[in-house]
C-alpha beads as a LAMMPS data file, in Angstrom:
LAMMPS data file: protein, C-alpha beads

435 atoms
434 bonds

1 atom types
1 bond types

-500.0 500.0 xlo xhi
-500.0 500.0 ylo yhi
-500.0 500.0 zlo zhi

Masses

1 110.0

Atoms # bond

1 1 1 0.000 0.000 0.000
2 1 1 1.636 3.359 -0.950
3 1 1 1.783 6.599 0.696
4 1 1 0.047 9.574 -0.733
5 1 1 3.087 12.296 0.124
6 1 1 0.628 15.047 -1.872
7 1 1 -0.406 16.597 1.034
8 1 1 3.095 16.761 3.045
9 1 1 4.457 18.360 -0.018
10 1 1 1.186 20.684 -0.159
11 1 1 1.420 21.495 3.276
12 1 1 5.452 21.683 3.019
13 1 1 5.503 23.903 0.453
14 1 1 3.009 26.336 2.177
15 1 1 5.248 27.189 4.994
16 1 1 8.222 27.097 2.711
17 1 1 7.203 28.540 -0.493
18 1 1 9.230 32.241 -1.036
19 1 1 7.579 34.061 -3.418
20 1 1 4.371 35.238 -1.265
21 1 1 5.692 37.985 0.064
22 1 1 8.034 38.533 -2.239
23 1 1 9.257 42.393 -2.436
24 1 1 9.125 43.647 -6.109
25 1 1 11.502 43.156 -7.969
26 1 1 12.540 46.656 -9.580
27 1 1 12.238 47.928 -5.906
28 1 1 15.053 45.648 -4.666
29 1 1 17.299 46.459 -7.287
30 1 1 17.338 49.984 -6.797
31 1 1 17.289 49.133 -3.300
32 1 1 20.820 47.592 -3.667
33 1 1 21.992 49.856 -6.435
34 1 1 21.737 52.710 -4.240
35 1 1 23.229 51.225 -0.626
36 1 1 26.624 50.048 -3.576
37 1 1 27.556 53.777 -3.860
38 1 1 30.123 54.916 -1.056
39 1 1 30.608 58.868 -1.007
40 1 1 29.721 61.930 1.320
41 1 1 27.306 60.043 4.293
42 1 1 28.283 57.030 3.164
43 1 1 31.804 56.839 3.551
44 1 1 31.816 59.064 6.819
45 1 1 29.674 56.583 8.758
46 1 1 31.906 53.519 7.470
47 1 1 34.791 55.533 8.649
48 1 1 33.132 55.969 12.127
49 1 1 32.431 52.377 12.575
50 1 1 35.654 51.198 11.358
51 1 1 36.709 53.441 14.812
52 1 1 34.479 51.956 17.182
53 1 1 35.373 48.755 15.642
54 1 1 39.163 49.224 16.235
55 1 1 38.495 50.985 19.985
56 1 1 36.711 48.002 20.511
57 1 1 39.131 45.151 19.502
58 1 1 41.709 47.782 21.190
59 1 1 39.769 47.302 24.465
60 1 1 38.452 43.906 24.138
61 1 1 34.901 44.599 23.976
62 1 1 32.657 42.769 22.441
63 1 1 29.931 44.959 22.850
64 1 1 31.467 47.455 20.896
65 1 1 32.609 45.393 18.057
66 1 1 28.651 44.471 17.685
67 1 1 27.752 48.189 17.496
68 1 1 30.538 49.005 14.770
69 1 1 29.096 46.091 12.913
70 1 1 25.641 47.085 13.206
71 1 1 27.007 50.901 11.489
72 1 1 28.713 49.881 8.864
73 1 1 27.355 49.819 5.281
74 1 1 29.970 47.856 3.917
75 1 1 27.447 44.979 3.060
76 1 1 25.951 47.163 0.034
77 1 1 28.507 46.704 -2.284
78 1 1 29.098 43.516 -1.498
79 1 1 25.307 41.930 -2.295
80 1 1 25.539 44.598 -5.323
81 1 1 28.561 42.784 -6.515
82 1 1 26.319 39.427 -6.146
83 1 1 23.107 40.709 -7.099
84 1 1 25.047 42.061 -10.403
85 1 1 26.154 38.740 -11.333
86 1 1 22.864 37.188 -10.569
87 1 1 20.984 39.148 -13.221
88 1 1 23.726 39.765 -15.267
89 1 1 23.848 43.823 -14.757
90 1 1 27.547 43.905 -15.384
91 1 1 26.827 47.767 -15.036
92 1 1 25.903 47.272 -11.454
93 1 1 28.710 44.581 -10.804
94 1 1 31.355 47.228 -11.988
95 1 1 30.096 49.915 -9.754
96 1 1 29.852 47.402 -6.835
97 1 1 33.241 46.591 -7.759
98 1 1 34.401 49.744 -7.566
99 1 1 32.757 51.045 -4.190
100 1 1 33.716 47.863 -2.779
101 1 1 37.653 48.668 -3.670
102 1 1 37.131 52.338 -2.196
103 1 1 35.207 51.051 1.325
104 1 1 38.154 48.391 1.933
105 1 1 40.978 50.446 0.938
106 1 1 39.405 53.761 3.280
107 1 1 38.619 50.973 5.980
108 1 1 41.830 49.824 6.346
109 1 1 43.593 53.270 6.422
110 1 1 41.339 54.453 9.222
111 1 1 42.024 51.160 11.208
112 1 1 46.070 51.603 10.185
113 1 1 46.100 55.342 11.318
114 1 1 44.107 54.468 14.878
115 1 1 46.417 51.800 15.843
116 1 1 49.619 53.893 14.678
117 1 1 48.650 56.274 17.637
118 1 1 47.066 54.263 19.741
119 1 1 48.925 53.184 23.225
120 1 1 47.474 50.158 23.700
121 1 1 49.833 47.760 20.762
122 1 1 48.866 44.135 23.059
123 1 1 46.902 42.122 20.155
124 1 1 43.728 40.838 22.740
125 1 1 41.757 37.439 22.089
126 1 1 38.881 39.652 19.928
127 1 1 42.019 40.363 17.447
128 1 1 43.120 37.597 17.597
129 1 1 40.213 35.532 16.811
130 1 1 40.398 37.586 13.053
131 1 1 43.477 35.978 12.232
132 1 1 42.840 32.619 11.437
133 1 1 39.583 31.929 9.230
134 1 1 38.769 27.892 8.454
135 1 1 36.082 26.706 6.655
136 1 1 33.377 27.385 9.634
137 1 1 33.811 30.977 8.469
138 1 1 32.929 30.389 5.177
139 1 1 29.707 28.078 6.227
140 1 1 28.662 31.572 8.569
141 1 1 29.051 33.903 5.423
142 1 1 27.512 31.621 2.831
143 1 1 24.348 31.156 5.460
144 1 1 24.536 34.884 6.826
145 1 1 24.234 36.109 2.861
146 1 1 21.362 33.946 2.019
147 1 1 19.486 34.880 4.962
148 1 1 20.061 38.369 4.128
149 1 1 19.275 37.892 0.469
150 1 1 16.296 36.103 1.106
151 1 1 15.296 39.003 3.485
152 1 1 16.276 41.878 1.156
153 1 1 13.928 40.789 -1.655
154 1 1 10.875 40.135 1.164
155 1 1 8.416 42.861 2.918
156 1 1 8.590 41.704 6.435
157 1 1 12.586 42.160 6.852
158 1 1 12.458 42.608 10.851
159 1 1 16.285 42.412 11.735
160 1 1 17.482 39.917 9.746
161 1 1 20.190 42.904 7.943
162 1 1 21.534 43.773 11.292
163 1 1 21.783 40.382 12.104
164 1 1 23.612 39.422 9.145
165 1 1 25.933 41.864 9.585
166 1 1 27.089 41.092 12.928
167 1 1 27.045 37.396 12.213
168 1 1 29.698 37.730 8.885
169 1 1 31.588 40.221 10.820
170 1 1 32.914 42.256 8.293
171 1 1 34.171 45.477 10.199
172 1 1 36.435 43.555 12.766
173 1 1 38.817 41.811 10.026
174 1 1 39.383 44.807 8.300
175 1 1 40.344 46.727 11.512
176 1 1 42.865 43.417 12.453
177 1 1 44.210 43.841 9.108
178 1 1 45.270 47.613 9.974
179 1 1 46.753 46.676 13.249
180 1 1 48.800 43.946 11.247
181 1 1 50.014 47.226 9.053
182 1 1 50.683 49.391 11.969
183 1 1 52.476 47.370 13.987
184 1 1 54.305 45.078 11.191
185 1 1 52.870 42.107 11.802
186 1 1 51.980 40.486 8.272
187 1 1 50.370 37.503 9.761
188 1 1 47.942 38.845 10.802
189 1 1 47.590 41.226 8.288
190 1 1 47.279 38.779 5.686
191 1 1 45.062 36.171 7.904
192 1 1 42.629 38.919 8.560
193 1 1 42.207 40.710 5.046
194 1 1 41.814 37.156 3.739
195 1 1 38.433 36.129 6.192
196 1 1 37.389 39.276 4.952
197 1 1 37.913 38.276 1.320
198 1 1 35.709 34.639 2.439
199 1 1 33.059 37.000 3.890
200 1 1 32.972 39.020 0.630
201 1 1 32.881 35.850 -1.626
202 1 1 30.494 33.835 0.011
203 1 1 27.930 36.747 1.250
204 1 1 28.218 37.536 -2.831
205 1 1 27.712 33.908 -3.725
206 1 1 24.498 33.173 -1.641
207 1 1 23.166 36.596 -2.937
208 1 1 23.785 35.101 -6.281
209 1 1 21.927 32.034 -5.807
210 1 1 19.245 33.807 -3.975
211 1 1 18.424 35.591 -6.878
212 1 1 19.180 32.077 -9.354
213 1 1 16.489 30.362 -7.068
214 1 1 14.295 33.437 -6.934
215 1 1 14.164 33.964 -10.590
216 1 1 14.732 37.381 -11.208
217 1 1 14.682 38.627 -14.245
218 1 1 18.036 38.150 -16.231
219 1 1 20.095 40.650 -18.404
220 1 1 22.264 38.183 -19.052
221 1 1 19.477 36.552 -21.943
222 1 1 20.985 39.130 -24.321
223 1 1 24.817 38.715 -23.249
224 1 1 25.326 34.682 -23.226
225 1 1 28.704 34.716 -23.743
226 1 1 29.599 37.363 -20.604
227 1 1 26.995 35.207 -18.736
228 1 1 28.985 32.428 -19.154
229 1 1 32.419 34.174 -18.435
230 1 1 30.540 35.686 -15.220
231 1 1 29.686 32.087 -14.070
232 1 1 33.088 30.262 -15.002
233 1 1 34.663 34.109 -12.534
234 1 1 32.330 32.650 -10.109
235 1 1 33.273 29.190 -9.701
236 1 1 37.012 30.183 -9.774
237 1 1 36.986 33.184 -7.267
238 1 1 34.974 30.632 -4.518
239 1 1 37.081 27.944 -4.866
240 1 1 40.436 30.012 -4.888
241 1 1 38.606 31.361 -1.614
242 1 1 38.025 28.064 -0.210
243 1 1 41.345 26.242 -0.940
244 1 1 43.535 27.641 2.170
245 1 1 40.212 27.691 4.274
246 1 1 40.049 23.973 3.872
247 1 1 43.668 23.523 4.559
248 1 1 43.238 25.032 7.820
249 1 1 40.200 23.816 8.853
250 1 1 41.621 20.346 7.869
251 1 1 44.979 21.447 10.475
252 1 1 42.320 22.665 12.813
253 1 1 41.135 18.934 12.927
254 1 1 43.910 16.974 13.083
255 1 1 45.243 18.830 16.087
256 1 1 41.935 18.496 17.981
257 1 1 41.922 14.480 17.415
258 1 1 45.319 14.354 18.238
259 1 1 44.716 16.682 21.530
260 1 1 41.814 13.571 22.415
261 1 1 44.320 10.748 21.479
262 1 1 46.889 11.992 23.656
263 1 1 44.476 13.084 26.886
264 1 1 42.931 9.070 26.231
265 1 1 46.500 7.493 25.855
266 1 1 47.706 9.423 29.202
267 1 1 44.340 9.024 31.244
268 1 1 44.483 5.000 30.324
269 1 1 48.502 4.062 29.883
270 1 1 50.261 6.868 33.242
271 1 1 47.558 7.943 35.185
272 1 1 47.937 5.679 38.244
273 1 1 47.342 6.461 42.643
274 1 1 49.294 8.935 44.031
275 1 1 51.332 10.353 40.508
276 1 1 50.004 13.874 39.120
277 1 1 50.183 14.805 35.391
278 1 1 50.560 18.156 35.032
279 1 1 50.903 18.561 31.916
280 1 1 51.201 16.774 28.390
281 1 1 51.534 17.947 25.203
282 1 1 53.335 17.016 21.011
283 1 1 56.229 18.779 20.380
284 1 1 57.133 18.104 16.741
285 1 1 58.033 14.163 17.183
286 1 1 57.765 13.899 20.736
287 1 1 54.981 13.728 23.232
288 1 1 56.505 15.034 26.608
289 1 1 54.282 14.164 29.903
290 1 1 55.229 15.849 33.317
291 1 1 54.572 14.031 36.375
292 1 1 55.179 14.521 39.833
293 1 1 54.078 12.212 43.036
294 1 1 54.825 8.242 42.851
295 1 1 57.764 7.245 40.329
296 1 1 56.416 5.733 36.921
297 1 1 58.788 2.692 36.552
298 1 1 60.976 2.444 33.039
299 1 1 58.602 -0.797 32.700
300 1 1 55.052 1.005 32.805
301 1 1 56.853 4.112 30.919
302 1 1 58.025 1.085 27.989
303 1 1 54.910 -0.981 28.203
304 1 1 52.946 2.803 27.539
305 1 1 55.451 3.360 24.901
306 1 1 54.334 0.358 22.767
307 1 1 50.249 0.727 23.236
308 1 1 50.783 4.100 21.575
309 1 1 49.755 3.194 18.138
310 1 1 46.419 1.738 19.628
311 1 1 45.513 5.446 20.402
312 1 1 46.698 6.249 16.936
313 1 1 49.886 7.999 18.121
314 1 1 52.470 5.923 16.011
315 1 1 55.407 7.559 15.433
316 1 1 55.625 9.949 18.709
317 1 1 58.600 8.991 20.865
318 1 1 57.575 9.080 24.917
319 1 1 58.993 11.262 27.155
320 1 1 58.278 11.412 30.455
321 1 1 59.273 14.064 33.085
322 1 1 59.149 13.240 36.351
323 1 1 59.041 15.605 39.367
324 1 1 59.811 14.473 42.951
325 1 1 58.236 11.739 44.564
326 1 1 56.244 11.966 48.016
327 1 1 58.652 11.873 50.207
328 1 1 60.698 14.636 48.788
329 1 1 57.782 16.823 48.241
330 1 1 56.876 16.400 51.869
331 1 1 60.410 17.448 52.430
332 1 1 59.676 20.515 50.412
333 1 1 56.462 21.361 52.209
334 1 1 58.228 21.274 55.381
335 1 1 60.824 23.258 54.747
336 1 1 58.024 25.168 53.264
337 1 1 55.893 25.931 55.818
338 1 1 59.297 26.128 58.151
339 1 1 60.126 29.461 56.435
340 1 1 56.743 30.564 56.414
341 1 1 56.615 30.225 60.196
342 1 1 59.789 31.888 60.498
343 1 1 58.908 34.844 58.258
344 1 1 55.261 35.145 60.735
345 1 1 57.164 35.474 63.799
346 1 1 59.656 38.058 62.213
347 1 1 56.436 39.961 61.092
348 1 1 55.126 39.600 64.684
349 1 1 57.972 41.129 66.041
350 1 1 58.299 43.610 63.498
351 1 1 54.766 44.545 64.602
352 1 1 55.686 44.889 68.364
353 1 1 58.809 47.161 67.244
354 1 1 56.100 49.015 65.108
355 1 1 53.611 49.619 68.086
356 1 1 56.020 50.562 70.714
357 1 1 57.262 53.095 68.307
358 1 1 53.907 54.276 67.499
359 1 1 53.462 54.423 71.662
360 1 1 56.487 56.592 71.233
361 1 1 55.347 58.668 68.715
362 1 1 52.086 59.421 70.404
363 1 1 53.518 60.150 73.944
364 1 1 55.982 62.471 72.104
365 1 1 52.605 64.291 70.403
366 1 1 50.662 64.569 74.217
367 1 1 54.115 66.018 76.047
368 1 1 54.018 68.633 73.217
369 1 1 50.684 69.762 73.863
370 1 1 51.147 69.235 77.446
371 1 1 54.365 71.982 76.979
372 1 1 52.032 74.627 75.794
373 1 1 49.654 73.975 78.137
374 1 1 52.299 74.341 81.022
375 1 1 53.866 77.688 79.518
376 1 1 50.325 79.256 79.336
377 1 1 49.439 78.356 82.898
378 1 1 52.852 79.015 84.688
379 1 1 52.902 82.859 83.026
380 1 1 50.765 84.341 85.328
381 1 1 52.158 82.510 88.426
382 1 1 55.868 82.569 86.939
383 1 1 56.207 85.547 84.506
384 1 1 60.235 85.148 84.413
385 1 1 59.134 81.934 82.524
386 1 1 58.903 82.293 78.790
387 1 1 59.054 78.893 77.801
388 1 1 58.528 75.173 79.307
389 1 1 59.417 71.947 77.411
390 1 1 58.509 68.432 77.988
391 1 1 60.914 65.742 77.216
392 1 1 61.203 61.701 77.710
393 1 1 64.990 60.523 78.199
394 1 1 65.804 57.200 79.567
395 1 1 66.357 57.931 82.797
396 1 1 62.439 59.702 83.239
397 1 1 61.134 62.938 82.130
398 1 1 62.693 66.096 82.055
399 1 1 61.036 70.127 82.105
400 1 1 63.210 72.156 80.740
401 1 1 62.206 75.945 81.833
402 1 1 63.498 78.634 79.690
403 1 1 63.518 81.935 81.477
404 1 1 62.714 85.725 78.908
405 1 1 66.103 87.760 78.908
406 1 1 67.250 89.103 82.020
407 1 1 65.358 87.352 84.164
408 1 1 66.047 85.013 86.970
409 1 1 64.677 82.628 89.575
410 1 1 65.605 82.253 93.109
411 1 1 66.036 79.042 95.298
412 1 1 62.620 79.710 96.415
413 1 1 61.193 80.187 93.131
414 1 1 62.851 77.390 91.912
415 1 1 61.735 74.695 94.424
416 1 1 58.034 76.110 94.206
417 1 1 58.513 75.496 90.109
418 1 1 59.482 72.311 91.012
419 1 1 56.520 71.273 93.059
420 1 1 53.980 72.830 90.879
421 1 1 55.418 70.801 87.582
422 1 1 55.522 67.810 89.693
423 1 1 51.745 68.117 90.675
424 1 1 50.946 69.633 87.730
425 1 1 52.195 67.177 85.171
426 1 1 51.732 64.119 87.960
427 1 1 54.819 62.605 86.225
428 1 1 57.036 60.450 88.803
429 1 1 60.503 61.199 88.328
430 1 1 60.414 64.536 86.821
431 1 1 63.832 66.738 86.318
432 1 1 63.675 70.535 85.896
433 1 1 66.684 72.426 84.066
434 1 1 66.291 75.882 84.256
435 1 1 67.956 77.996 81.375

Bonds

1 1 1 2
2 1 2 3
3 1 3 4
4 1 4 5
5 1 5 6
6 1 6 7
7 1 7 8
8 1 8 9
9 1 9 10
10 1 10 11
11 1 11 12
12 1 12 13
13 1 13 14
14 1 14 15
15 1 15 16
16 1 16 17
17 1 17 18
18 1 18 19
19 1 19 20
20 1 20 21
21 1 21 22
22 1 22 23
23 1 23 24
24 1 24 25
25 1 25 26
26 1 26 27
27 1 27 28
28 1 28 29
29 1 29 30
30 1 30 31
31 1 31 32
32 1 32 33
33 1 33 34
34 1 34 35
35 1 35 36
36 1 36 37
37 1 37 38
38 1 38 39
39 1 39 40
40 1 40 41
41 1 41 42
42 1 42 43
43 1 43 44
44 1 44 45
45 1 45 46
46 1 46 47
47 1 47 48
48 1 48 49
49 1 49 50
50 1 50 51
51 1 51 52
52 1 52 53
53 1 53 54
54 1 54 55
55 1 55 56
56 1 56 57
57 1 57 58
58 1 58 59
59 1 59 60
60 1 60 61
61 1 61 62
62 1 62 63
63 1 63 64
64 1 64 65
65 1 65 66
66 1 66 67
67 1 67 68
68 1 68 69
69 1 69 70
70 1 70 71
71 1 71 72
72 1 72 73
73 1 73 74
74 1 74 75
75 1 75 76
76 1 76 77
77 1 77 78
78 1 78 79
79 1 79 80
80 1 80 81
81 1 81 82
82 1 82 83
83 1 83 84
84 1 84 85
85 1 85 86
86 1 86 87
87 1 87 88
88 1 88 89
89 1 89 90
90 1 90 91
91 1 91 92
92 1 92 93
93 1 93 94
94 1 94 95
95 1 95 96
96 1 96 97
97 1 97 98
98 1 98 99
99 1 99 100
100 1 100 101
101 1 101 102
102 1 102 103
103 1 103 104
104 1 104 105
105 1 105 106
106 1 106 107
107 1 107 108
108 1 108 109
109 1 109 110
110 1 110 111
111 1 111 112
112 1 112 113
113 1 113 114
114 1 114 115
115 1 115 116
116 1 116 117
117 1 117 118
118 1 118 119
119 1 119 120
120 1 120 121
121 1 121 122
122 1 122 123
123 1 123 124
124 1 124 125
125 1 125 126
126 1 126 127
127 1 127 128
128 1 128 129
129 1 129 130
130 1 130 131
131 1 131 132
132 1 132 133
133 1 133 134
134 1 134 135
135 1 135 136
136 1 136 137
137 1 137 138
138 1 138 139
139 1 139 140
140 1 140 141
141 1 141 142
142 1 142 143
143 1 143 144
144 1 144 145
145 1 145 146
146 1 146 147
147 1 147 148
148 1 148 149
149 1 149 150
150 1 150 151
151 1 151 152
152 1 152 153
153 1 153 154
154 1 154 155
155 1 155 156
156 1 156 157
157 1 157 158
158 1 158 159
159 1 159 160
160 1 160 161
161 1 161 162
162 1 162 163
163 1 163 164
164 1 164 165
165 1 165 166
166 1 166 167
167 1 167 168
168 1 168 169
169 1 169 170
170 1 170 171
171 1 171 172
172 1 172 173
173 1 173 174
174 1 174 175
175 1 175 176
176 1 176 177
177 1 177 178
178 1 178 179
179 1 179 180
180 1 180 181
181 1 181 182
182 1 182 183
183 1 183 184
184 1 184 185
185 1 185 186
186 1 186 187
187 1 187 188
188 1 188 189
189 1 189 190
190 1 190 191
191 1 191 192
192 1 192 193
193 1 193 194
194 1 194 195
195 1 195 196
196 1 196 197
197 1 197 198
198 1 198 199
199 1 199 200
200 1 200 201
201 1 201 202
202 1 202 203
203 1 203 204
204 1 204 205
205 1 205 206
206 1 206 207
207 1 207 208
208 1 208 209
209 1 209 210
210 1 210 211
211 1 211 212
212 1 212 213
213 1 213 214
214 1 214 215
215 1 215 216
216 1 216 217
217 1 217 218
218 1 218 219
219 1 219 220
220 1 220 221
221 1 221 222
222 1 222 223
223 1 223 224
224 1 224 225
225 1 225 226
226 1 226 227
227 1 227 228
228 1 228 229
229 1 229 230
230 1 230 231
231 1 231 232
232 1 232 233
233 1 233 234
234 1 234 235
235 1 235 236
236 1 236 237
237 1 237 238
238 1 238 239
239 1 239 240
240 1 240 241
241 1 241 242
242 1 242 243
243 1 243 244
244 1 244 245
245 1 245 246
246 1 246 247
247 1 247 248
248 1 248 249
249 1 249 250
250 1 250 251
251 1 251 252
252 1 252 253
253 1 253 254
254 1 254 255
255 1 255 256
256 1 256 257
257 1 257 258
258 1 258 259
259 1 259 260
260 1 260 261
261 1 261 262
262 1 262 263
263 1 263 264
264 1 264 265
265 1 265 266
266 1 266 267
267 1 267 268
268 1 268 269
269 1 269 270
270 1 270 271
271 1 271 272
272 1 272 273
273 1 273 274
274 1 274 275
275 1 275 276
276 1 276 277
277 1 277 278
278 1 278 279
279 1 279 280
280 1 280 281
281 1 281 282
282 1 282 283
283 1 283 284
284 1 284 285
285 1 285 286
286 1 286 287
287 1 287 288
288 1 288 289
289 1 289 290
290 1 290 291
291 1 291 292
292 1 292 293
293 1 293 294
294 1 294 295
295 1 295 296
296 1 296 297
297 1 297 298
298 1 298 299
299 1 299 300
300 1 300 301
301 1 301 302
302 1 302 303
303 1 303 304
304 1 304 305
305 1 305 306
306 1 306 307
307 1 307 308
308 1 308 309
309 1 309 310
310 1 310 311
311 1 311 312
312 1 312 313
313 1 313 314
314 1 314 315
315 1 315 316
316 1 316 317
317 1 317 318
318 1 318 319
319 1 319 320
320 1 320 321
321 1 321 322
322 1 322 323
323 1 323 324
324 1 324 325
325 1 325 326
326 1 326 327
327 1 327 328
328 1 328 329
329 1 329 330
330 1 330 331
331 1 331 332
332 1 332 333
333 1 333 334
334 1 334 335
335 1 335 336
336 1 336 337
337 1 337 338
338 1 338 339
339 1 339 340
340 1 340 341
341 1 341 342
342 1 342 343
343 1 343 344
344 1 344 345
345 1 345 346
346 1 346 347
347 1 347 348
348 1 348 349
349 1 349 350
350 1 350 351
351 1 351 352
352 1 352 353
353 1 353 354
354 1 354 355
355 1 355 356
356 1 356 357
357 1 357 358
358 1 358 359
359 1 359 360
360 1 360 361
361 1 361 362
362 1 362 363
363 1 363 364
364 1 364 365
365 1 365 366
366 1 366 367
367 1 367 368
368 1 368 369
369 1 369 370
370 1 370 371
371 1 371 372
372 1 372 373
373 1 373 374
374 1 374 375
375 1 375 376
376 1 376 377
377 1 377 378
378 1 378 379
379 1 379 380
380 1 380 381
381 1 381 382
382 1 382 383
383 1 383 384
384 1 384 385
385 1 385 386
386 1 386 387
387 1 387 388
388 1 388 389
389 1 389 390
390 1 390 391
391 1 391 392
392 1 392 393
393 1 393 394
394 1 394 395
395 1 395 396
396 1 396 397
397 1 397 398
398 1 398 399
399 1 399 400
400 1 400 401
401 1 401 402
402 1 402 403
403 1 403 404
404 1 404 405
405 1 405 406
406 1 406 407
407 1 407 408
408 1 408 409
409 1 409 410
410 1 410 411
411 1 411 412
412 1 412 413
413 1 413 414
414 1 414 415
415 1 415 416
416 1 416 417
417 1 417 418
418 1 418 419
419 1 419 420
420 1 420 421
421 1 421 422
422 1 422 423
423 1 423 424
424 1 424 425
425 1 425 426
426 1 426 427
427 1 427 428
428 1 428 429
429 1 429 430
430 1 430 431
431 1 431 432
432 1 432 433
433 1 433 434
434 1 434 435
């Protein structure tokens, strides 16, 4: 008995089907024609957002980076350039062409001239993450341009544009590519410019098979030949693009199953009670573990040598670097936390030296005040005395009584000076030098 799929595919085809609200056609080409043209407005904003773009790869802000993206018009001449080939306006492809040459070049000026002057030179993860595009990239531009296509030639656009453009990140690669210029780094110069040349193909390419699969209206029925030429451009220019993207994706992948090969291989053949691996990594022929707790014998570190090729690791050579065992790091912690002890006690005592001399410094502050007090007080019962001063020595605590010129005190005077400090000041001890 066979199934009737009619009504799936009816139904399908309801929710899927693009041309209901399809925009019209003549609208969206001007549409595009006009956001291809880069002067006066134009080219200020891009400038502007190629700023906030660098500031923010400067700073390591994401947030920023998404605004930039969100300002720039530098998609325009890039679905031009796709939408030209498409429909076979060669007119329109040239201009795109053209605009697109002027945005990149201006673009990566303005980034070059920021990070010339800028003080900040550390590349941060955001720049860094420009630098090396695989083929994941080129998946996120080809599906970021034909959900902007398909949205550019439909009524109900929402924020699908915005969203595109943050999502092939156009701005941020430029900006990378001017730091790579200003500070001499080609690598990243070069790794940059080219994710933005797989974000320009691919955005172009799904904007020229959004239009194949849309059916607009072709120019290129009168030109055949330059049709053809345009198509044969086409296929060349994406898979030029996609050649070293593959190669590093393909790099990309390799190292990751060779990262879990390695991580199996030393969980399974070294891990054992009471050894830590600390670390384990490839260096060109050589995988070098470091361990530290219990010994691995040469026997387990030969009999892991030869299950190696089991975790497809054939042809690395075993090296294992081993760290102390227990007993010597208990040793080590001991003599450890015998230094720290010793460095507490000297910071205890430094902190006893520290308050007696702040017990110093505050008696020294009280027998100043209590000095002015005294010489107030004693003038009207003393007016020979112009001064008295309040000292610590070691012995007690001196006054020393500083007489105005030409005056003098008696033996009388003197021993009733005497008293009144002494009851005055209540110190025990107290010496009196008259001067």
């Amino acid at each position: 008995m066979g199934i009737n799929l009619k009504p799936i595919v009816r139904i399908l085809s309801h929710y899927f089907r693009l041309t209901g609200d399809r925009e019209d056609e003549r609208e969206v080409i001007e549409q595009v024609s006009a956001g291809v043209v880069f002067r006066g407005t134009n080219l200020w904003i891009l400038m502007f957002a190629i700023l906030i773009a660098s500031l923010g790869l400067n700073v390591n802000s994401t947030a920023v980076i998404i605004g930039a993206m969100l300002v720039s018009p530098l998609m325009g001449p890039i679905i031009g350039m796709g939408l030209g080939v498409g429909i076979g306006d060669f007119e329109l492809l040239r201009r795109a062409l053209r605009n697109y040459g002027v945005a990149t070049v201006i673009s990566v000026l303005t980034a070059t001239l920021y990070f010339f002057i800028s003080p900040l030179s550390e590349a941060r993860s955001e720049l860094l993450a420009r630098t090396s595009p695989t083929l994941y990239d080129v998946l996120i531009a080809f599906c970021g341009g034909a959900a902007g296509v398909l949205a550019l030639t439909t009524k109900s656009k929402g924020q699908v544009i915005p969203g595109v453009a943050i999502a092939t990140a156009l701005m941020p690669p430029l900006c990378t590519a001017g730091y790579g210029l200003a500070t001499a780094q080609w690598n990243y110069f070069f790794g940059a410019f080219y994710l933005f040349f797989i974000n320009t193909v691919f955005i172009a390419l799904s904007t020229f098979l959004g239009v194949k699969m849309l059916r607009f209206h072709s120019y290129a029925n009168l030109m055949p030949e330059l049709a053809r030429r345009g198509k044969r451009l086409v296929t060349i220019v994406v898979v030029v693009a996609m050649i070293p993207a593959a190669v590093m994706t393909v790099d990309i992948v390799k190292k990751d199953i060779l990262a879990r090969n390695i991580k199996a291989f030393v969980d399974s053949e070294l891990a054992q009670s009471g050894t830590q691996i600390i670390d384990h990594r490839a260096e060109h022929d050589t995988l070098r573990v470091v361990a530290v707790g219990r010994s691995i014998s040469d026997a387990e570190i030969a009999a892991a040598q030869a299950s190696m090729a089991a975790y497809k690791l054939k042809g690395l050579t075993l090296s294992v670097i081993q760290g102390a065992d227990i007993e010597g790091v208990e040793n080590l912690a001991a003599s450890f936390n015998s230094r720290v002890s010793a460095a507490n006690d000297e910071v205890l005592r430094l902190g006893a030296q520290v308050a007696t001399l702040e017990d110093e410094l505050t008696a020294y502050r009280s027998y100043e005040q209590l000095s002015l007090s005294l010489a107030k007080e004693a003038e009207p019962i003393f007016p020979q005395v112009r001064t008295i001063d309040v000292a610590r020595t070691k012995d007690g605590t001196v006054a020393i009584v500083t007489l105005r010129k030409g005056s003098s005190l008696n033996a009388a005077d003197r021993q009733k000076m005497r008293q009144w400090l002494t009851a005055r000041t209540a110190l025990e001890n107290l010496d009196m030098i008259v001067r």
